[in-house]
C-alpha positions as CSV (number, residue, x, y, z in Angstrom):
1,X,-6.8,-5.1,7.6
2,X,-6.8,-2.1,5.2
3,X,-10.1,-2.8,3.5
4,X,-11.2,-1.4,0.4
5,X,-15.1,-0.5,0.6
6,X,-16.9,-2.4,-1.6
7,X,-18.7,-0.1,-4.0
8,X,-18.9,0.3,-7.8
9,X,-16.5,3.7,-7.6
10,X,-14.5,3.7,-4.6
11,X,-13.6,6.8,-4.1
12,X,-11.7,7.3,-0.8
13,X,-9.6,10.3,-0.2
14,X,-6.3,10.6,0.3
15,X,-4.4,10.0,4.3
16,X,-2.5,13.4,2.4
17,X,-5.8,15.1,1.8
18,X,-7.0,15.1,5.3
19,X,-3.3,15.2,7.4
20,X,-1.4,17.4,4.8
21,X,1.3,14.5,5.1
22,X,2.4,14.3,1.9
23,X,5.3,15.9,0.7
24,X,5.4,19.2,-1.0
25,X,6.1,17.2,-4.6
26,X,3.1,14.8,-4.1
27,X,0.9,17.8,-3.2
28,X,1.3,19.7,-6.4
29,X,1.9,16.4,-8.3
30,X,-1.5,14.8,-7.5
31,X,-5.2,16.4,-6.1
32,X,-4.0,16.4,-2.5
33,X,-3.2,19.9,-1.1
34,X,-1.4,20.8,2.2
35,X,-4.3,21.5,4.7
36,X,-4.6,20.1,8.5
37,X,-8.4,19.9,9.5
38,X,-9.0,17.8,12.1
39,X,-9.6,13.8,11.6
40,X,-11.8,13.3,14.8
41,X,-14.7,11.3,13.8
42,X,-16.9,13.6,14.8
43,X,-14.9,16.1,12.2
44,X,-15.3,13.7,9.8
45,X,-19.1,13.1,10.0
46,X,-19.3,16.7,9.7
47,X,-17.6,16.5,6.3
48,X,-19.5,13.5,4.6
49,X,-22.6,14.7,5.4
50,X,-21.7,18.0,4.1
51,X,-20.5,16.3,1.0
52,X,-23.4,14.5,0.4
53,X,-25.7,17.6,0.7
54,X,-23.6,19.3,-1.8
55,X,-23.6,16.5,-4.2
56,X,-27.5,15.9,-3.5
57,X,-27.7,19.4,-4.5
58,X,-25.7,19.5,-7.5
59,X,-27.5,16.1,-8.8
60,X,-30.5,17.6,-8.5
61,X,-29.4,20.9,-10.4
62,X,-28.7,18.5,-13.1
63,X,-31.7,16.8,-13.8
64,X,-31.7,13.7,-11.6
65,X,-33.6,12.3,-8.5
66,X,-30.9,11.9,-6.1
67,X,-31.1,11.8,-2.0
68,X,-28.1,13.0,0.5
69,X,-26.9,9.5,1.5
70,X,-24.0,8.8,4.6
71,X,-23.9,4.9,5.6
72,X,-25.3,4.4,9.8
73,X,-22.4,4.7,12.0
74,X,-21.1,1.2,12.9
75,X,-22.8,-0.3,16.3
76,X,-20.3,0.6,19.4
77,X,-19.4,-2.8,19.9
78,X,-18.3,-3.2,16.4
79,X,-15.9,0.1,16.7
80,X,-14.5,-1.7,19.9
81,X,-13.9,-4.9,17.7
82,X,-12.2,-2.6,15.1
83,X,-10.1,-0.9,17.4
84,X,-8.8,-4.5,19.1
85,X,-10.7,-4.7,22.3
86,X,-10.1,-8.2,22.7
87,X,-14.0,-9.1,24.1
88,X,-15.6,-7.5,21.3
89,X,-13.6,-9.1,18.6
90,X,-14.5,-12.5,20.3
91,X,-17.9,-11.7,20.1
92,X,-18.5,-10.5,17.1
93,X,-16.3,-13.5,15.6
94,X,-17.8,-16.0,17.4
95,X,-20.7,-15.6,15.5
96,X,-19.6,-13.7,12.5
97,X,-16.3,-15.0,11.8
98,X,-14.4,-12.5,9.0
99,X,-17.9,-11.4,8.1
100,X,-17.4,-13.4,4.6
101,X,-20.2,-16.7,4.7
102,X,-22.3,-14.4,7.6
103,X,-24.2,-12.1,5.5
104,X,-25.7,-15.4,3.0
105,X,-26.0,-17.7,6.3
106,X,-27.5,-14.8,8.4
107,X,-29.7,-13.0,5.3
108,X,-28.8,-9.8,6.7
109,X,-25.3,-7.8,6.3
110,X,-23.2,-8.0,9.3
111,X,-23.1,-5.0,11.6
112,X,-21.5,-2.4,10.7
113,X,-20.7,-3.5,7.2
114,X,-22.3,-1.5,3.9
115,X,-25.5,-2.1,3.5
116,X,-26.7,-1.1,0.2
117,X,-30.5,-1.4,1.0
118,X,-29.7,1.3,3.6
119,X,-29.2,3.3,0.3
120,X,-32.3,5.5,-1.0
121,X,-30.2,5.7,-4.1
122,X,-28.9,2.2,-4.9
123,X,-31.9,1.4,-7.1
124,X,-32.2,4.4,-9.3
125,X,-30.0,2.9,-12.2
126,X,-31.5,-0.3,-11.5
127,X,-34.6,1.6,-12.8
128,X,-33.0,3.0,-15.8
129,X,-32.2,2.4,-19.1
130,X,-28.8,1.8,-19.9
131,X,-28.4,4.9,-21.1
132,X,-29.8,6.6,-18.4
133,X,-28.1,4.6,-16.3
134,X,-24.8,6.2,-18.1
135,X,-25.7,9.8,-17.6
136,X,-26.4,9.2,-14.0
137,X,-23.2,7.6,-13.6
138,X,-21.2,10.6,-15.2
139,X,-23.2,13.4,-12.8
140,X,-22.8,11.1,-10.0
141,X,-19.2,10.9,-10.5
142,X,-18.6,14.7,-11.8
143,X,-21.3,16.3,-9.0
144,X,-18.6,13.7,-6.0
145,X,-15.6,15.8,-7.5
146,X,-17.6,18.9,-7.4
147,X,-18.5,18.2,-3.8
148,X,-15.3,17.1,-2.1
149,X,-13.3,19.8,-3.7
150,X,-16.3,22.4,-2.5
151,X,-15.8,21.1,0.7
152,X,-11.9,20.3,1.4
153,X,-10.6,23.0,-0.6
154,X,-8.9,20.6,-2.9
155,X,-8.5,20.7,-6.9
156,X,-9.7,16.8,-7.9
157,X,-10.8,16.7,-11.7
158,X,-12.1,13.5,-11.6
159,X,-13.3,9.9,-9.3
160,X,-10.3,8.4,-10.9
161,X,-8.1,11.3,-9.2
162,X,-9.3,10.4,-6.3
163,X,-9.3,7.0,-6.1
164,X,-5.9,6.9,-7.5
165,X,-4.7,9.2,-4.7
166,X,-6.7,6.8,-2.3
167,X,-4.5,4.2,-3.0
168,X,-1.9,5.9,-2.9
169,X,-2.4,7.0,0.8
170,X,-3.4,3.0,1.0
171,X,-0.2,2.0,-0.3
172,X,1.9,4.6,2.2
173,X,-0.3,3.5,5.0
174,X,0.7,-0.2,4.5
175,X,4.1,0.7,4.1
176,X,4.0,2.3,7.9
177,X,2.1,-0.9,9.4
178,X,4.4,-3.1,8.0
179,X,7.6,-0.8,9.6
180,X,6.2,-0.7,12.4
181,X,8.7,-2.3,15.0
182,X,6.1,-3.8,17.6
183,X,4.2,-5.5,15.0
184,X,7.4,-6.3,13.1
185,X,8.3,-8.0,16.6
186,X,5.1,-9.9,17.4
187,X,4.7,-11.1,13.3
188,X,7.0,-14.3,13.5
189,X,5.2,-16.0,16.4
190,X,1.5,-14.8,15.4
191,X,2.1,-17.1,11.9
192,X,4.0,-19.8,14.1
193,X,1.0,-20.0,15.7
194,X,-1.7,-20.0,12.8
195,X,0.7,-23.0,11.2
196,X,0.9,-25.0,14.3
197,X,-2.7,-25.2,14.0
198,X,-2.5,-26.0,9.9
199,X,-2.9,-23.1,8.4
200,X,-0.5,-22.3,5.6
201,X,0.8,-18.6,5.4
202,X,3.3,-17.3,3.1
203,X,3.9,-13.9,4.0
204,X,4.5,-12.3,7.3
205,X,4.8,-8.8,6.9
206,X,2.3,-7.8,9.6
207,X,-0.5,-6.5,6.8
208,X,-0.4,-10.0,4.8
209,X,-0.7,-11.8,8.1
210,X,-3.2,-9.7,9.3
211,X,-5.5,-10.4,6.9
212,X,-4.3,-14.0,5.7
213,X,-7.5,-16.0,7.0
214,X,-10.1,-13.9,5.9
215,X,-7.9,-13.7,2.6
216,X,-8.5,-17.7,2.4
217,X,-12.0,-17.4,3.4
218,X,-12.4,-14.5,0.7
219,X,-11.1,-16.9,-2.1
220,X,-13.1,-19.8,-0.8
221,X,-16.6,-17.5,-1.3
222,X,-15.3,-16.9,-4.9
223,X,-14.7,-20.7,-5.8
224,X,-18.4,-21.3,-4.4
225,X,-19.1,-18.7,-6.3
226,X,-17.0,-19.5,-9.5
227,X,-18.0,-23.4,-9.4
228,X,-21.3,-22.5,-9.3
229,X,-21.6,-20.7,-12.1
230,X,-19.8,-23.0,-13.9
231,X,-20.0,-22.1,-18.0
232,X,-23.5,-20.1,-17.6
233,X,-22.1,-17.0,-16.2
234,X,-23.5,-15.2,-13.3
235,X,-27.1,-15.5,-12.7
236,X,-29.4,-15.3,-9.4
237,X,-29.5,-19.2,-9.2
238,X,-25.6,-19.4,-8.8
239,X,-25.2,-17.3,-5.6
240,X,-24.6,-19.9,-2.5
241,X,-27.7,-20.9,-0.8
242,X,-28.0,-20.5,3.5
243,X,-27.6,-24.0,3.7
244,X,-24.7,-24.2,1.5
245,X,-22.4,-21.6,3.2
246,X,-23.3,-22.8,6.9
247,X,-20.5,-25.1,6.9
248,X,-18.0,-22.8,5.2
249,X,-19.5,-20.3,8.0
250,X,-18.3,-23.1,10.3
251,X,-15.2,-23.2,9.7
252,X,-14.3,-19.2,9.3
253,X,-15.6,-18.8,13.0
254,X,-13.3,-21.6,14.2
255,X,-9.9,-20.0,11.6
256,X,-11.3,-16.7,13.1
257,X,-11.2,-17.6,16.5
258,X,-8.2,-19.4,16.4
259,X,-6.5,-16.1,14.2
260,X,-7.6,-14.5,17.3
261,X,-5.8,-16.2,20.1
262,X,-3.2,-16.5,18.1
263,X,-2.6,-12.8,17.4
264,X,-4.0,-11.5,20.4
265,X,-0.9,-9.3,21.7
266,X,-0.8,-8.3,17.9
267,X,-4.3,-7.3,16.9
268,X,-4.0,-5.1,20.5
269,X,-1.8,-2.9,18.5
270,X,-2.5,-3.5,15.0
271,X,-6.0,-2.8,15.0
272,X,-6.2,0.8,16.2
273,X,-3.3,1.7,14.4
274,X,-5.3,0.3,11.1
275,X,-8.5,1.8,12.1
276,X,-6.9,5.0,12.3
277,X,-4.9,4.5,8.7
278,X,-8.1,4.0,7.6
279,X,-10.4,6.7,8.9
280,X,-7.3,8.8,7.5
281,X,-7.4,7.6,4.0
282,X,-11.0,6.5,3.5
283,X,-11.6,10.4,4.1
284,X,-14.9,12.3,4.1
285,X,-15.5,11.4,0.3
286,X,-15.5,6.8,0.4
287,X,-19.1,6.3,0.9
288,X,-20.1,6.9,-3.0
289,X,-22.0,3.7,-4.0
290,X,-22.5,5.0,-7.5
């Protein structure tokens, strides 16, 4: 699935950033230049960490505490999951399902997903006043900019530039999973299998039905969530208890296991192409929590 991180400013880079795919018009149009450096992983590591040194730097320049922050590297298993090796996506759903009810049944995150209490910075505005909290936003968000285009060469004037160029790329990568003729192929029998088993699903283009499980597992969460909150609004006391998301946990292993046999010739090719859209578009500049 294309998944967004989860932060409070994503700000993913661009598949045109990184590749130089995009054409000549979107290049001047938008932040994204021409340029061609390499998108190994270990290229890219390079480049976050070197972005968050520069922005650590330029926070610091500025006034504010700050610590040069790049999320763990997932576990290896995990990668293997992500890039459809069929053993290691039944493992890690057997116990994890879509990784939606894990994290409150298991009180911890699931491997390889954020983990904001990995973060020396994620309780800094927690700590300020709100208008501290503003400024700190603002540096945070002008000192990213600073650092991505320091690093990549590019000409970004603000988060929003970025992210809107993100999902862009997002969009265009999409496009080219959902073309693709193999998965195009291997689509119409992946949902007759998902609705043989009851499962309802209304679109087929390989991204929707790549994700349609953990989609209804996603909106299931929020309707705990939403029910339980009821008039009051959101407070502590409304977030699902252990015992109250083991049985929705339950079920997502069993829809994600079942998604899984179901789309096994499919996820073989759709998940490395995927991982690879992503490491493409989430860039050197997505892991940003603030």
């Amino acid at each position: 699935m294309l998944k967004r991180w989860r932060f409070a400013v994503p700000v993913a880079l661009a598949l045109g950033v990184l590749t130089g795919c995009g054409t000549e018009a979107e290049n001047k149009a938008g932040g994204s230049v021409a340029t061609s450096p390499s998108n190994s992983p270990a290229a890219l590591a390079d480049k976050r960490r070197e972005i968050a040194a520069k922005k650590a730097d330029c926070m610091k320049q500025k006034g504010f505490k700050y610590t040069a922050y790049v999320p763990k590297s997932a576990p290896e298993a995990v990668v293997k999951a992500r890039l459809g090796d069929y053993a290691a996506m039944k493992e890690h759903r057997a116990k994890y399902g879509f990784d939606v009810f894990a994290a409150t049944v298991y009180g911890q995150i699931s491997p390889g997903e954020y983990d904001p209490n990995d973060n020396p910075n994620a309780m800094i505005i927690v700590e300020m006043s709100e208008t501290q909290g503003e400024a700190f936003r603002k540096a945070s968000g002008d000192c990213q900019v600073q650092a991505v285009n320091a690093v990549l060469g590019t000409n970004f004037r603000s988060n929003d530039e970025i992210g809107d160029e993100s999902d862009r790329a997002r969009e265009r990568g999409e496009r080219a999973l959902d073309a693709d003729p193999d998965l195009v192929r291997l689509a119409p029998g992946y949902a007759d299998c998902l609705k043989a088993k009851g499962y309802r699903i209304r679109d087929t283009k390989p991204t929707k039905i790549a994700t349609a499980l953990f989609d209804l597992f996603s909106e299931k969460s929020r309707a705990l969530l939403n029910e339980k909150m009821g008039d009051k609004g959101f407070t502590a006391d409304a977030l699902p208890t252990a015992e109250e998301a083991k049985p929705h946990l339950a079920r997502e292993i069993k829809a994600a296991l079942e998604d899984l046999e179901c789309g096994k010739e499919f996820h073989a090719i759709y998940a490395p192409k995927n991982a690879r859209i992503l490491a493409e578009y989430d860039g050197v500049g997505s892991y940003d929590p603030t």
